[in-house]
N, C-alpha and C positions, 0 to 999 in steps of 0.2 A: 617746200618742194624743190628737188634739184629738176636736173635734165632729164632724168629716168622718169620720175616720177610724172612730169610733165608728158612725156611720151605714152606712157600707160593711159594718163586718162584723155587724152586726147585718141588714141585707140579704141578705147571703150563706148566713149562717145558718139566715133566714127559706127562701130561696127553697130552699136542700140540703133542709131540712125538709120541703118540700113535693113534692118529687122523689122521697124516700126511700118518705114514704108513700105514693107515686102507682106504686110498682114492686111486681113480685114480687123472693121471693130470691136468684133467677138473676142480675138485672138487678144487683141491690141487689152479689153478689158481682163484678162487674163495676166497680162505680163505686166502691166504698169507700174506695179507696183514694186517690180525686181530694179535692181541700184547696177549691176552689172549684168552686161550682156550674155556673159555665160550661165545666168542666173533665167536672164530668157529663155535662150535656147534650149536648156535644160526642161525648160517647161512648155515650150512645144515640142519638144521630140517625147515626151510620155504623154504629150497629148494627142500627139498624130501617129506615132511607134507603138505607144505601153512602156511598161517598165519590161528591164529581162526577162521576168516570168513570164510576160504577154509574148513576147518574141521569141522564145522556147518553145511556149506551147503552140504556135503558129507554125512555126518552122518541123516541129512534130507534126503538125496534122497534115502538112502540105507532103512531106514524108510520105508520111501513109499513104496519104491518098495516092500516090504516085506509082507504090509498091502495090495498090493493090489496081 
């Protein structure tokens, strides 16, 4: 590992840590098993968001409704 590399995963670490704490144990058995933090977050934003299509067609109906 140099300096960089050092940096990264002490980042990583930092930010999992801050993820962990910020969930319940539902959430927490959900992500455990991801090695990087953007691997979590990733997996609560389609779990509390959807994926695009879910967020299209949201933002379509709220549209609508609006318009009508």
């Amino acid at each position: 590992y140099d300096d960089n590399d050092r940096k990264r995963v002490q980042i990583n670490a930092k930010a999992k840590h801050i993820i962990i704490c910020a969930i319940n144990s539902n959430d927490f058995n959900r992500i455990s098993s991801c090695i990087f933090a953007k691997e979590m977050w990733d997996r609560l934003e389609v779990t509390y968001e959807g994926t695009n299509q879910v967020k299209e067609a949201k933002v379509s109906m709220l549209v609508h409704e609006y318009e009508m």
